[in-house]
C-alpha positions, -999 to 999 in steps of 0.1 A, spaced: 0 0 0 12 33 -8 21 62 19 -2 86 0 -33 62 1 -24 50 38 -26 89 49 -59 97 31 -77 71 49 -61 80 79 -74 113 72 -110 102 67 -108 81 98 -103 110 117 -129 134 92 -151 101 100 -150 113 143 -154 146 144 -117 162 134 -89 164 152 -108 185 182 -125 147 192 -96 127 185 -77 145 214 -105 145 234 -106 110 227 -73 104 236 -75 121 266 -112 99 273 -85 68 273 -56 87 291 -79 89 318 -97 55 322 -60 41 314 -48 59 349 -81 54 365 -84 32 393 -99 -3 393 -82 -38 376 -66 -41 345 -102 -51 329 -119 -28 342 -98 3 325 -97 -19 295 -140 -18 296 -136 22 304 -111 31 275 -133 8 247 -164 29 262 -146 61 256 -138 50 220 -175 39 216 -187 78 208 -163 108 193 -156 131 214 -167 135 250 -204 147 238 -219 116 226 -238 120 197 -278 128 206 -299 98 207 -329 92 223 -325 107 254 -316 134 234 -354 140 222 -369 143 256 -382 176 270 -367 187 304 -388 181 335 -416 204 344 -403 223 373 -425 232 410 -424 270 402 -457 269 384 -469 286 356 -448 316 343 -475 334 332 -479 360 360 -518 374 347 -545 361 375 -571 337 361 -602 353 348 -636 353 370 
């Protein structure tokens, strides 16, 4: 294989996560579980969950979609009913 052709898909491998922005903070994401405490499986477990999502915002899914909890303030809507 050619230099030339290895570095483009390199390149798109990276395009492919999110740039170079979320492969450092992927890196980090493994730096960290890598150092972490626990056994040797269980920083293997964190680093390949790190690696699962680009970045450290995972992409939305459907959690993502749900509204926020209604907060105990009550309506916002300072008017008095009508009588």
């Amino acid at each position: 294989m050619k230099f030339n052709k290895l570095a483009e898909k390199a390149k798109q491998a990276i395009d492919r996560r999110g740039g170079m922005d979320s492969l450092k903070e992927d890196l980090q994401e493994v730096k960290e579980a890598a150092t972490g405490r626990g056994s040797f499986k269980d920083k293997a477990r964190a680093a390949a969950d790190a690696l699962k999502t680009p970045g450290r915002n995972p992409a939305p899914g459907p959690d993502a979609a749900r509204p926020a909890p209604p907060t105990a303030a009550g309506p916002t809507d300072p008017t008095p009913p009508a009588a």
